[in-house]
PyMOL CGO cylinders between C-alpha atoms (Angstrom):
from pymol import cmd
from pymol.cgo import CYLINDER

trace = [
    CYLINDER, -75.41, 117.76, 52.60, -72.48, 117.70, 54.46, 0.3, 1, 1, 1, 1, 1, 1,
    CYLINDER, -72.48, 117.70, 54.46, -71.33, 120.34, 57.07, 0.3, 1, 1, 1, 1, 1, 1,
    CYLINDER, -71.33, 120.34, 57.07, -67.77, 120.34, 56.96, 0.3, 1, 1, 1, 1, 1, 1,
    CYLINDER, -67.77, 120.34, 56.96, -66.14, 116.70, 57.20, 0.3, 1, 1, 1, 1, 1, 1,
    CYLINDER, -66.14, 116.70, 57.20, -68.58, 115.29, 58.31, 0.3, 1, 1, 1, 1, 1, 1,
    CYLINDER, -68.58, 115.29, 58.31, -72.18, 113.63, 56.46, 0.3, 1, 1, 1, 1, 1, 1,
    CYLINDER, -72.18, 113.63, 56.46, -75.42, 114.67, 57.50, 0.3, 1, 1, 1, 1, 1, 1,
    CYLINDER, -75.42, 114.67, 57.50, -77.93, 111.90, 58.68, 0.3, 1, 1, 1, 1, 1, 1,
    CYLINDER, -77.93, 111.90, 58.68, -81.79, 112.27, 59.54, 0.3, 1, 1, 1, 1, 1, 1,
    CYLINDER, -81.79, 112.27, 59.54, -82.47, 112.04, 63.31, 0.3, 1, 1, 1, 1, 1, 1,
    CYLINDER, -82.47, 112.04, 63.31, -84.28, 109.18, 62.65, 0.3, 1, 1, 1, 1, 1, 1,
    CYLINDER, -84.28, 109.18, 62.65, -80.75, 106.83, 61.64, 0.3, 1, 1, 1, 1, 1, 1,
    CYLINDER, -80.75, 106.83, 61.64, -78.88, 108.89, 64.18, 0.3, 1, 1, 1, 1, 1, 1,
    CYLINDER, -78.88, 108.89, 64.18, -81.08, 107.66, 67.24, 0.3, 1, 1, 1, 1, 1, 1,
    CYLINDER, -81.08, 107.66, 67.24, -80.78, 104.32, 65.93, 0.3, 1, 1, 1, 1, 1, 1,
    CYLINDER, -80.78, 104.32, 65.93, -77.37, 104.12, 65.58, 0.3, 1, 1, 1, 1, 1, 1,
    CYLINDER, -77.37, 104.12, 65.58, -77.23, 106.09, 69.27, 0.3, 1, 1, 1, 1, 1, 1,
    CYLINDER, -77.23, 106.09, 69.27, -79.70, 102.80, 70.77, 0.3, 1, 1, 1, 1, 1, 1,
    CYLINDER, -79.70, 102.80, 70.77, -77.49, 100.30, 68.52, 0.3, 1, 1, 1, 1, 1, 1,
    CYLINDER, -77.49, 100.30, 68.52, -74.40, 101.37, 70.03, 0.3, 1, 1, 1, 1, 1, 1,
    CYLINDER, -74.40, 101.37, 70.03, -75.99, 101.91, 73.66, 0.3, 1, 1, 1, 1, 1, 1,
    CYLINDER, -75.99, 101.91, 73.66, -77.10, 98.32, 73.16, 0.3, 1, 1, 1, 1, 1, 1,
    CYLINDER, -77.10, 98.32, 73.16, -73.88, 96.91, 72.08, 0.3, 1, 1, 1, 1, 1, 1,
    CYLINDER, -73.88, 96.91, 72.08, -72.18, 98.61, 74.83, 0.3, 1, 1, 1, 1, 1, 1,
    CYLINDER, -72.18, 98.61, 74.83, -74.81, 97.31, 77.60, 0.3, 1, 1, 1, 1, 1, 1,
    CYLINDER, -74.81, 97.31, 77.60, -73.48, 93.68, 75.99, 0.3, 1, 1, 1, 1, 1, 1,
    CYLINDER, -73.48, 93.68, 75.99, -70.19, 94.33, 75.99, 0.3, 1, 1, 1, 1, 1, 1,
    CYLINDER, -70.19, 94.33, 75.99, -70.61, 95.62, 79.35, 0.3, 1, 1, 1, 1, 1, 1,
    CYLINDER, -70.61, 95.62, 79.35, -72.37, 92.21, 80.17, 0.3, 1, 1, 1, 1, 1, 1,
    CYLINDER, -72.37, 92.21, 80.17, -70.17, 90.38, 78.64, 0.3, 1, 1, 1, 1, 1, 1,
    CYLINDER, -70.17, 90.38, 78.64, -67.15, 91.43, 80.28, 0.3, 1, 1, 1, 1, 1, 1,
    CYLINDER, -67.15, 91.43, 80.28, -69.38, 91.06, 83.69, 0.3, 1, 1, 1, 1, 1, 1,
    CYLINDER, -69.38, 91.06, 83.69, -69.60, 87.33, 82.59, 0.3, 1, 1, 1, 1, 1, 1,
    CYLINDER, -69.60, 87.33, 82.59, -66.25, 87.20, 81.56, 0.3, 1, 1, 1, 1, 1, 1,
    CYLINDER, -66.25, 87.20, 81.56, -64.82, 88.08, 84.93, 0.3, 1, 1, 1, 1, 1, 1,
    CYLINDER, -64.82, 88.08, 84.93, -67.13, 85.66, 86.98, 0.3, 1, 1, 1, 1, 1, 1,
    CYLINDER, -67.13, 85.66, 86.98, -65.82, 82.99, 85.15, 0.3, 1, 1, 1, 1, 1, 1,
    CYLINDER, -65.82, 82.99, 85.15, -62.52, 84.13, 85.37, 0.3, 1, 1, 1, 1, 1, 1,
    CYLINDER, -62.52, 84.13, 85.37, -63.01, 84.11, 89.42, 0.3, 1, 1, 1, 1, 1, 1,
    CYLINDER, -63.01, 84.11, 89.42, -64.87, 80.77, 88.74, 0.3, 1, 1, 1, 1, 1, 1,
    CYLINDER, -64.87, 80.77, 88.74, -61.58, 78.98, 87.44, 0.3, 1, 1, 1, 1, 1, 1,
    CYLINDER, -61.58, 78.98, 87.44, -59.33, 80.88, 89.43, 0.3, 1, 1, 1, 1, 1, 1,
    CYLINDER, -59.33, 80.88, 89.43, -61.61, 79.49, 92.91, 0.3, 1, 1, 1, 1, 1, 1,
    CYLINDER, -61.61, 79.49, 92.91, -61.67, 75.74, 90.29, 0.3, 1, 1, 1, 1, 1, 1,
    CYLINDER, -61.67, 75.74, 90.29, -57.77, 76.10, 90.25, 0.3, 1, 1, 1, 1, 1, 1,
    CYLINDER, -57.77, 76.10, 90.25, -56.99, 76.97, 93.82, 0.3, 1, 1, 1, 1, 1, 1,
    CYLINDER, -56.99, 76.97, 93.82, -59.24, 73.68, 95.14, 0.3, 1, 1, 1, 1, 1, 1,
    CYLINDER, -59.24, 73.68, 95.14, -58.03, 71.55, 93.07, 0.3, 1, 1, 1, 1, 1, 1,
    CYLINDER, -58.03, 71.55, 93.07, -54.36, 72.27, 94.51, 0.3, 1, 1, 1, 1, 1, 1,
    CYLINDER, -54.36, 72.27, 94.51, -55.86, 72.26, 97.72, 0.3, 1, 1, 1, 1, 1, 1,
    CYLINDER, -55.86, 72.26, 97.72, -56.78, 69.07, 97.19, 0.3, 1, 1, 1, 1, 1, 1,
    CYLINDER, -56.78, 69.07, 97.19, -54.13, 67.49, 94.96, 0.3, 1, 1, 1, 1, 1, 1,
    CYLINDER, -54.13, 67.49, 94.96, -51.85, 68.47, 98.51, 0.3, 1, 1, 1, 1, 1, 1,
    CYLINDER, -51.85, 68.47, 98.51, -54.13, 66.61, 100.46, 0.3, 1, 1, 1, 1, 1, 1,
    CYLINDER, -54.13, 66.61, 100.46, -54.31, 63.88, 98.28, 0.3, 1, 1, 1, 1, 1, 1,
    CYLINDER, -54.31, 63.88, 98.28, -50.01, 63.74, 98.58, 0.3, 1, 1, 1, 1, 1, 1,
    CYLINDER, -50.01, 63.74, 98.58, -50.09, 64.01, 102.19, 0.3, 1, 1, 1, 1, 1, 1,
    CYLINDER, -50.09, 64.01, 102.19, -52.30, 60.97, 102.47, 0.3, 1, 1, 1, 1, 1, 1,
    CYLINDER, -52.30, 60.97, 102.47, -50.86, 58.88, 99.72, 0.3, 1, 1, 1, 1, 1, 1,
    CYLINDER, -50.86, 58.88, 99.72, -47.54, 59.86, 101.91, 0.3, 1, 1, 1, 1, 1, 1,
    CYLINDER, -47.54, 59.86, 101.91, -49.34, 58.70, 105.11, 0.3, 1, 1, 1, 1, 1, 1,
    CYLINDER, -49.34, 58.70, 105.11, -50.81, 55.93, 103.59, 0.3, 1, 1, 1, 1, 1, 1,
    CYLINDER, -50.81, 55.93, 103.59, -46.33, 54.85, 102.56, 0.3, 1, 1, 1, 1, 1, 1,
    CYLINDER, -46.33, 54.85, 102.56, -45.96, 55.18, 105.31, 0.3, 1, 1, 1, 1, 1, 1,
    CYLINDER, -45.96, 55.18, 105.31, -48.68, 53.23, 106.76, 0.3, 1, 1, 1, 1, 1, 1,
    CYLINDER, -48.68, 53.23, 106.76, -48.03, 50.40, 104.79, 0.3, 1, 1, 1, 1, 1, 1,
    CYLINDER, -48.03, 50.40, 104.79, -44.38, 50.02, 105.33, 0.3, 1, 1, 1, 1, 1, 1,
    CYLINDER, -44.38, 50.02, 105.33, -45.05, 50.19, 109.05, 0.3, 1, 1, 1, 1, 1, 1,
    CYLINDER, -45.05, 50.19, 109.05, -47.80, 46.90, 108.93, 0.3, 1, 1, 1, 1, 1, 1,
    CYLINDER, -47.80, 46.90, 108.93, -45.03, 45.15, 106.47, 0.3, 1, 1, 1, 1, 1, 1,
    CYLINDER, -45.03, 45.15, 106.47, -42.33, 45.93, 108.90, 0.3, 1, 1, 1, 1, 1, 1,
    CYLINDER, -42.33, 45.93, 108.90, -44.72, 44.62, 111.89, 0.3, 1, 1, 1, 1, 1, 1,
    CYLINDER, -44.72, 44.62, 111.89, -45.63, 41.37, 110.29, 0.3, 1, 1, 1, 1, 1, 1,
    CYLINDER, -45.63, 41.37, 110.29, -42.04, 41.02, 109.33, 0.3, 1, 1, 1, 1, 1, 1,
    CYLINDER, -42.04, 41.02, 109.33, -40.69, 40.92, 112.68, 0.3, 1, 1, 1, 1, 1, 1,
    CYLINDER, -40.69, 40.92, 112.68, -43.53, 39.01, 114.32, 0.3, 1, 1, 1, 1, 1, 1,
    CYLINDER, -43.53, 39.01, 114.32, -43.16, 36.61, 112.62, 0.3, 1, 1, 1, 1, 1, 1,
    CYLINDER, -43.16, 36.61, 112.62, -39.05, 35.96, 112.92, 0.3, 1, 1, 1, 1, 1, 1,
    CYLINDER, -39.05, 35.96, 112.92, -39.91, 36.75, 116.54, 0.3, 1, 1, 1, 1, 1, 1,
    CYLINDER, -39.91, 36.75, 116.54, -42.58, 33.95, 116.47, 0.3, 1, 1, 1, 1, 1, 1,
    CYLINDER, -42.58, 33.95, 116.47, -39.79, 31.54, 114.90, 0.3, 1, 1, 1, 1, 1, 1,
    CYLINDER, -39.79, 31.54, 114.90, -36.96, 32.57, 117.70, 0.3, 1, 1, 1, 1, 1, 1,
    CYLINDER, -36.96, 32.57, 117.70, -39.65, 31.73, 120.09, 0.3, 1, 1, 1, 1, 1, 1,
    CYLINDER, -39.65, 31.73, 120.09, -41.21, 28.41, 118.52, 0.3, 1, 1, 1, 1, 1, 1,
    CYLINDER, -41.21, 28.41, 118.52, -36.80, 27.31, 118.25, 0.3, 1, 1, 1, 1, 1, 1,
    CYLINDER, -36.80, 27.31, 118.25, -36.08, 28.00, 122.14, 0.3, 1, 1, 1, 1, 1, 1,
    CYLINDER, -36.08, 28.00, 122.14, -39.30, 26.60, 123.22, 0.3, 1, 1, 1, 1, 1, 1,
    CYLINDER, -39.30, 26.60, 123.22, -38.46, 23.76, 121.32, 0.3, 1, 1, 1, 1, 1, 1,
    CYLINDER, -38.46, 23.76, 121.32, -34.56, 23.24, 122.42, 0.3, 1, 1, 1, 1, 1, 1,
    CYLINDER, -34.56, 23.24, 122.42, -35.46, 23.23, 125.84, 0.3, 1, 1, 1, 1, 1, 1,
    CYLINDER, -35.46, 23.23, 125.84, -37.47, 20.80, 125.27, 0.3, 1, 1, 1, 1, 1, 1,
    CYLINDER, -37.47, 20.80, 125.27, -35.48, 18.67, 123.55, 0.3, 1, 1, 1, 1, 1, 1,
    CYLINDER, -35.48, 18.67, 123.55, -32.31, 19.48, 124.75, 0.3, 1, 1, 1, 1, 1, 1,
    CYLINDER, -32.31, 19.48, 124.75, -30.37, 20.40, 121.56, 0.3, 1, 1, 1, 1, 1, 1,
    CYLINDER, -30.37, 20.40, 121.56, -29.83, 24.25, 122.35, 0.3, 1, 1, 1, 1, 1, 1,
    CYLINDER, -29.83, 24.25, 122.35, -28.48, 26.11, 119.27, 0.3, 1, 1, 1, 1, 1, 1,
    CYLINDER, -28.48, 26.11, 119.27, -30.30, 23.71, 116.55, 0.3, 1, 1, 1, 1, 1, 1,
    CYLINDER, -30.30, 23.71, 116.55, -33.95, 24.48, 116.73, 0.3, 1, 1, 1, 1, 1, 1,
    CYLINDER, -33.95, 24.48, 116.73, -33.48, 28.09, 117.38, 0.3, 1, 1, 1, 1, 1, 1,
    CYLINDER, -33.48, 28.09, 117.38, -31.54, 28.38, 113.69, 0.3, 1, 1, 1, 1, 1, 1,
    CYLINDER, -31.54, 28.38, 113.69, -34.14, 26.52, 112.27, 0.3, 1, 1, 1, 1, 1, 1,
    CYLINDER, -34.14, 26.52, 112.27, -37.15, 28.10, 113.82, 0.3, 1, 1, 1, 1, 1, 1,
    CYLINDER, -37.15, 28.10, 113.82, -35.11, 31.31, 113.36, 0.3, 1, 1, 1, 1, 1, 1,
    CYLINDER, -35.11, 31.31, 113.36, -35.13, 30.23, 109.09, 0.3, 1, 1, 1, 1, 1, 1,
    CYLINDER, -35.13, 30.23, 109.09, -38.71, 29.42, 109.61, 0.3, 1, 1, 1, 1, 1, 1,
    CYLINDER, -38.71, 29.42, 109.61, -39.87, 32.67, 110.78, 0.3, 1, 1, 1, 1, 1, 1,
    CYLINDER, -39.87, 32.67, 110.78, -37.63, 34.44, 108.48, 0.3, 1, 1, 1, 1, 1, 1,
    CYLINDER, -37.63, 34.44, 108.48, -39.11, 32.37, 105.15, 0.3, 1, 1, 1, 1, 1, 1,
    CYLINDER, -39.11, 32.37, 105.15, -42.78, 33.04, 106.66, 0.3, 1, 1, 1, 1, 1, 1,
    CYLINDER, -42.78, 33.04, 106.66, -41.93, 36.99, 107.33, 0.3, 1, 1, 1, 1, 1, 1,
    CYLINDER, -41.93, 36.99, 107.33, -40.36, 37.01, 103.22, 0.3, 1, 1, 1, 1, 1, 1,
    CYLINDER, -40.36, 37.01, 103.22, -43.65, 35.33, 102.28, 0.3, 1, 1, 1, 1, 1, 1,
    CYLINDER, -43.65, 35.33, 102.28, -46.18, 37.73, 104.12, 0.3, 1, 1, 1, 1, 1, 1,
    CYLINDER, -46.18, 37.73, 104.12, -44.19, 40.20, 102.18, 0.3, 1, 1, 1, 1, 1, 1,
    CYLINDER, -44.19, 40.20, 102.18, -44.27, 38.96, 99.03, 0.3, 1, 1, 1, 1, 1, 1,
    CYLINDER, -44.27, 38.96, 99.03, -48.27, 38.38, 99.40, 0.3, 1, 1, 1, 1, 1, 1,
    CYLINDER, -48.27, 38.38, 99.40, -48.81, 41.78, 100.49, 0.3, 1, 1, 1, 1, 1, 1,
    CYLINDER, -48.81, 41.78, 100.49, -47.28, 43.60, 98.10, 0.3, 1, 1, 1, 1, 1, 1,
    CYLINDER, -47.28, 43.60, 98.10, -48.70, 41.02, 95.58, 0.3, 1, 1, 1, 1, 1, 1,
    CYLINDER, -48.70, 41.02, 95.58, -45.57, 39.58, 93.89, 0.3, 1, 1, 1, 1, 1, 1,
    CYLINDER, -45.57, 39.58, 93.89, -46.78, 36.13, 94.86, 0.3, 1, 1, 1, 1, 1, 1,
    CYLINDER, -46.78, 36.13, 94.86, -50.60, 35.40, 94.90, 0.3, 1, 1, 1, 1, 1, 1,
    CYLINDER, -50.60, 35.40, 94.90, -51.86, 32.13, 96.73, 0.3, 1, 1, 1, 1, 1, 1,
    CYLINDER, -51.86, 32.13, 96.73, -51.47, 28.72, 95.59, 0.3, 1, 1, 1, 1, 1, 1,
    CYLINDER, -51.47, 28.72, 95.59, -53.21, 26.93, 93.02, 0.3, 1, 1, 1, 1, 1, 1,
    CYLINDER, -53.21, 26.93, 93.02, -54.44, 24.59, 95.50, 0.3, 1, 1, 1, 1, 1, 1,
    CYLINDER, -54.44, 24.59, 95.50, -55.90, 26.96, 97.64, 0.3, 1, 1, 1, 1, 1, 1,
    CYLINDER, -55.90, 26.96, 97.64, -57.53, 27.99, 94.23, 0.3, 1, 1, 1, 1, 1, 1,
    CYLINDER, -57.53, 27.99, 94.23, -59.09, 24.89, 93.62, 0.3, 1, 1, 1, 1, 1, 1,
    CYLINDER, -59.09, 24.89, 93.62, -60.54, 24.45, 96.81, 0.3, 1, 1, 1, 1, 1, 1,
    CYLINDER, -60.54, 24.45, 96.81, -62.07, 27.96, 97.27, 0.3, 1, 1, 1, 1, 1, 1,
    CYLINDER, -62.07, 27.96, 97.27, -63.30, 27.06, 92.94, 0.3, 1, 1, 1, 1, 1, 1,
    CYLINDER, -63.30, 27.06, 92.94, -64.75, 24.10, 94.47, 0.3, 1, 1, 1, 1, 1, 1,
    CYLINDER, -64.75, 24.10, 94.47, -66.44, 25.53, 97.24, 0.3, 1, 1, 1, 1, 1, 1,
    CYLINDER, -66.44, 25.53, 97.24, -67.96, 28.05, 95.18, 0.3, 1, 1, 1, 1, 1, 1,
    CYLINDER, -67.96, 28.05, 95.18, -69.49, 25.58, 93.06, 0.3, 1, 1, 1, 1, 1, 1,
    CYLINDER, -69.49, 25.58, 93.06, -71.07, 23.46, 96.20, 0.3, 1, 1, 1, 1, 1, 1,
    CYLINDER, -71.07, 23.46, 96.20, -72.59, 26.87, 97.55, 0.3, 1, 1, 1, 1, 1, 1,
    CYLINDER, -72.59, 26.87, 97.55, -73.60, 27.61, 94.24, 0.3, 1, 1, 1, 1, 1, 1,
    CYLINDER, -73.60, 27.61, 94.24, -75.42, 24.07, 93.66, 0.3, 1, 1, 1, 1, 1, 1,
    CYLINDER, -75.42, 24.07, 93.66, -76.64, 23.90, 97.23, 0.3, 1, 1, 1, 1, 1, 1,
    CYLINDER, -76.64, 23.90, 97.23, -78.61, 26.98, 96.26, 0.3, 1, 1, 1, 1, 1, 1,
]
cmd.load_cgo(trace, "trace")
């Protein structure tokens, strides 16, 4: 029996379909309530991680920068050790511009070479290999 448009339902459907939907509000409401926590959950995720993706930069930058300064350093000690090693040696033995150019080579070969090691373009000999193979195996046997 319908009253107008619209059906007519026994109470007892109608205050189940009133708890259904008061239920499936309270979860939406919930869920939404979840929804935004996580939302501020990634949001605070996202904002660290670019806080720390800068820091990360900064010290990669520092550590360039670090770097280039200790190969710069070793560079020039050592050409400064060769100009010093070729005077020492001219005076004495009396041949003034020869031992500084070759000390000055010298210390110029040995700066290329610290170089070269650091970055790791050149890796030590194969001799120096063998020998630190070798004494591996003594320490190994003495054990």
């Amino acid at each position: 029996m319908a009253q107008g448009n619209r059906p007519v339902m026994p109470q007892r459907e109608t205050e189940k379909r009133k708890q259904e939907d008061f239920f499936h509000l309270e979860n939406l409401a919930d869920n939404l309530e979840c929804r935004s926590r996580n939302l501020e959950l990634s949001l605070i995720r996202k904002e660290v991680f670019k806080k720390q993706e800068a820091e990360s930069d900064s010290k990669g930058l520092q550590n360039g920068v670090a770097r280039a300064i200790n190969l710069s350093s070793e560079f020039l000690a050592s050409v400064i050790v060769g100009v010093v090693l070729g005077l020492m040696f001219d005076k004495l033995v009396g041949s003034l511009p020869w031992g500084l150019v070759f000390f000055l080579f010298l210390g110029f070969a040995a700066g290329i070479l610290n170089i070269l090691r650091f970055v790791g373009y050149m890796t030590p000999s194969q001799l120096e290999h063998g020998v630190l193979c070798q004494n591996k195996e003594i320490s190994k046997s003495d054990i």
